[in-house]
N, C-alpha and C positions, 0 to 999 in steps of 0.2 A: 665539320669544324666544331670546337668545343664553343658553350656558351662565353660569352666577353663577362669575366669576373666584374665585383660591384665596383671597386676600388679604379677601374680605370680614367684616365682623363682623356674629355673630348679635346681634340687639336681643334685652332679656329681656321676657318679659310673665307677669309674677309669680314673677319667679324664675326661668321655664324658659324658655332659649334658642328660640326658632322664626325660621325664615328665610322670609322675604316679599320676595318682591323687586319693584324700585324701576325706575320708568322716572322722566325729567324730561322735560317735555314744554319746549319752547322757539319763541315766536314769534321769527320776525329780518324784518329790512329791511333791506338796507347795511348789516348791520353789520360788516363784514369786518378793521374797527380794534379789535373788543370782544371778538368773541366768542373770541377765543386766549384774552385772561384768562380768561373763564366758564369754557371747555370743562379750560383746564387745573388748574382749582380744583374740581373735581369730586369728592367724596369716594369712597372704594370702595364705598361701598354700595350706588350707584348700576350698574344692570345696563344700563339703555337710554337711550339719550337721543335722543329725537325733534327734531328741526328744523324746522320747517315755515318755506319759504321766501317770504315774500309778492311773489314777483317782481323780486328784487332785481336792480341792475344792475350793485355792485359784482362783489368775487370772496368775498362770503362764504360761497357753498358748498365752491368750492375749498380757502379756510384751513380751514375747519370740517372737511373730511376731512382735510387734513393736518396736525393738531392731532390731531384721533381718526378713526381711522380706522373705528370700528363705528359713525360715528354714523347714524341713520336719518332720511333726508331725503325732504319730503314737499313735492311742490307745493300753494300756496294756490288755491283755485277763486276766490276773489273779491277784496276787499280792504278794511282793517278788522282790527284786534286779537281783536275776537271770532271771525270769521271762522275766522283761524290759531288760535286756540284750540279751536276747535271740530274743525277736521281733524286737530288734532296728539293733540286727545282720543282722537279715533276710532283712530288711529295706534298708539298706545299699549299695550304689551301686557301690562305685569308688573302685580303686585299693588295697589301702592300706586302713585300719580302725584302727581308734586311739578309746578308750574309757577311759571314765574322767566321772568324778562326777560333780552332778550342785550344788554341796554348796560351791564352792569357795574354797575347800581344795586343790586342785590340780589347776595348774596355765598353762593355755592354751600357757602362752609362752615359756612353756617346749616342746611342740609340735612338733619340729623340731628336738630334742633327737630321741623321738618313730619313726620319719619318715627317719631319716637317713640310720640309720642301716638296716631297710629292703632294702631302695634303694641300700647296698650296698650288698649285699648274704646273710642277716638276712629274716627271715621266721616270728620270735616271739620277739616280745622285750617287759621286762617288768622293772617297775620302781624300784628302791631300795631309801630308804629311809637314807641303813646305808654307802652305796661307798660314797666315796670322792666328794664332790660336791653337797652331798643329804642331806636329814635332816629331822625335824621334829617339829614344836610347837604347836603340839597337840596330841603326843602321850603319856598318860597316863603310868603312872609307871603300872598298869596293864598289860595294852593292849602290852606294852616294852615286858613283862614278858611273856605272852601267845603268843606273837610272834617270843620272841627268840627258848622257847621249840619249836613252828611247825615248823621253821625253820628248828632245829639240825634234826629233826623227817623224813621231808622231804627229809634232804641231803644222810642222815642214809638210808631211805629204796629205794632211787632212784639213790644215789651214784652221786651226784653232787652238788654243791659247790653255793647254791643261798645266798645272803646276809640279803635276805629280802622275805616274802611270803604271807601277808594278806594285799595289797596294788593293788590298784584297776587300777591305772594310766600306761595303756599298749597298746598296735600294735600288729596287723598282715595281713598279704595278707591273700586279702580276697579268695583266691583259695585255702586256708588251711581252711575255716570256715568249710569244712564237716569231714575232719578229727579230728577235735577238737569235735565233737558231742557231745554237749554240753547238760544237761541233768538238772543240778540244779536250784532250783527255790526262794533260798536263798542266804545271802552275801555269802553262800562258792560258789558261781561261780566264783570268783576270783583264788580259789583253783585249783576249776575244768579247767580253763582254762589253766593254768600253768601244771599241770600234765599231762591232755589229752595233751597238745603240749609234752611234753616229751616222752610220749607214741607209739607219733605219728611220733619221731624222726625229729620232726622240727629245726633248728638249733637257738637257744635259745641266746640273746644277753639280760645283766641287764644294766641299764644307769642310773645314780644319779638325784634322782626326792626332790625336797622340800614339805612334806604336810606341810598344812597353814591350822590355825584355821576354822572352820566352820565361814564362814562370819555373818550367822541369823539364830536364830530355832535350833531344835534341832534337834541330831542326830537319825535317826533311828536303827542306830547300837547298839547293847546290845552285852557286853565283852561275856559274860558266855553262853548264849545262841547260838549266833552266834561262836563263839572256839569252843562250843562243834560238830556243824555243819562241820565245819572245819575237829576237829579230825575225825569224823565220814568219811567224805569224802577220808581222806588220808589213812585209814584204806581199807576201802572198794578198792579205786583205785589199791594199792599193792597187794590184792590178787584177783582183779576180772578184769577179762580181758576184755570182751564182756560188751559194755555200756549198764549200766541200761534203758530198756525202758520209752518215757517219757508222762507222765500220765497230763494233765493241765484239774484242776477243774475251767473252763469259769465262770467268774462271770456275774452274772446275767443282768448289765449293758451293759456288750460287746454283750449277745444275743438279746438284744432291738435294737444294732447297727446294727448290722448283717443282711443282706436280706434274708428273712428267703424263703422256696420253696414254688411256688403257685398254686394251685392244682386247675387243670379244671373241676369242678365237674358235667361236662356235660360226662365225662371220664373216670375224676379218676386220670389225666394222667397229670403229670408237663407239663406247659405251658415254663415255662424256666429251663433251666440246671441252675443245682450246678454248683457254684465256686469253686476256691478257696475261704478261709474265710466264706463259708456259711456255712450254719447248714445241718451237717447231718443225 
């Protein structure tokens, strides 16, 4: 993990200053027109900021280092929002992890919302859209719609009281990511995060988040397809205890990346050990 720059501020947790530090984990696709705003509204409390590239074909790896140069950038194995969350999880190395979208919908100087409340005996904290102080100028009378039913749906089979549920802009200690075993490879990882913490009896804080228009391009999101994922997921969760196993079909790109084993054929016999990340 890189050193914590001079400039940053200690959070209190009851008075006394303690330092934790902050990675933001970040999925992209194309986003090479957005991601300058995000990276450059970055507050300093922030130590790491992970990338994870879903194969893009614009130049958003190139602006993203040349906007910040420390940032950590990670190939995606498959493709899918969950996917990139899932490796950018793994990627991750400071205390706490915040994750945010790179199309400028979510505004990097809310950041200090999500980081508070774990410093204070919070585990999970996730964004609301509809508390006091939150909001919205991009959600869809739709998307309003399909989000109020998962909501009441959520509260109903879990018996707790959230405002807001298909919103991506969230925290947690990173010593709760293996409890959360995280398993979806679509946008209901946002689902799946929220529930497995419930599951997991982590203690759960909502803080009032603003989404903001897509800044460029278009959404990758689809109402109907993606909700149905959704339901499917909340369904599943309430009666299935034991995480689904998780299956990722490698795309054919990430095994070109990969070192693949090399075989002595004076022997037969691998010249170097597997890794991690190799093929096996």
């Amino acid at each position: 993990m890189r050193e914590p720059r001079g400039d940053k501020h200690e959070l209190p947790i009851n008075g006394h200053p303690e330092r934790q530090s902050v990675s933001v984990v970040i999925p992209a696709l194309n986003e090479e027109h957005n991601i300058p705003w995000v990276l450059e509204r970055m507050p300093p409390i922030v130590d790491e900021v992970v990338l994870v590239d879903g194969h893009s074909s614009d130049r958003t790896i190139e602006v993203a280092r040349a906007v910040r140069p420390d940032v950590v950038v990670v190939p995606q194995h498959f493709r899918g929002k969950g996917d990139a969350v899932r490796v950018a999880l793994r990627a991750a190395t400071c205390d706490l992890i915040v994750m945010i979208d790179a199309d400028g919908s979510m505004d990097p100087a809310e950041i200090h919302r999500f980081v508070t409340p774990l410093m204070n005996g919070y585990d999970f904290v996730k964004g609301s859209r509809l508390l006091t102080g939150g909001g919205s100028t991009d959600l869809t009378a739709l998307r309003k719609l399909g989000n109020q039913m998962l909501v009441r749906m959520t509260n109903t089979m879990f018996l707790v009281r959230f405002t807001d549920l298909c919103y991506g802009f969230l925290s947690f200690r990173r010593e709760c990511l293996s409890a959360l075993a995280l398993t979806a490879h679509g946008f209901e990882i946002e689902t799946e995060l929220v529930v497995h913490a419930l599951k997991a009896n982590l203690r759960i804080a909502e803080v009032p988040s603003t989404e903001l228009p897509r800044r460029c391009g278009t959404s990758n999101l689809h109402a109907f397809r993606d909700g149905k994922r959704v339901l499917r997921t909340l369904i599943r969760e309430r009666f299935v205890r034991r995480p689904r196993p998780v299956v990722d079909p490698i795309d054919q790109r990430v095994l070109h990346q990969w070192r693949p084993a090399v075989v002595d054929v004076r022997d037969e016999a691998p010249r170097e050990a597997l890794s991690e990340g190799s093929l096996r």
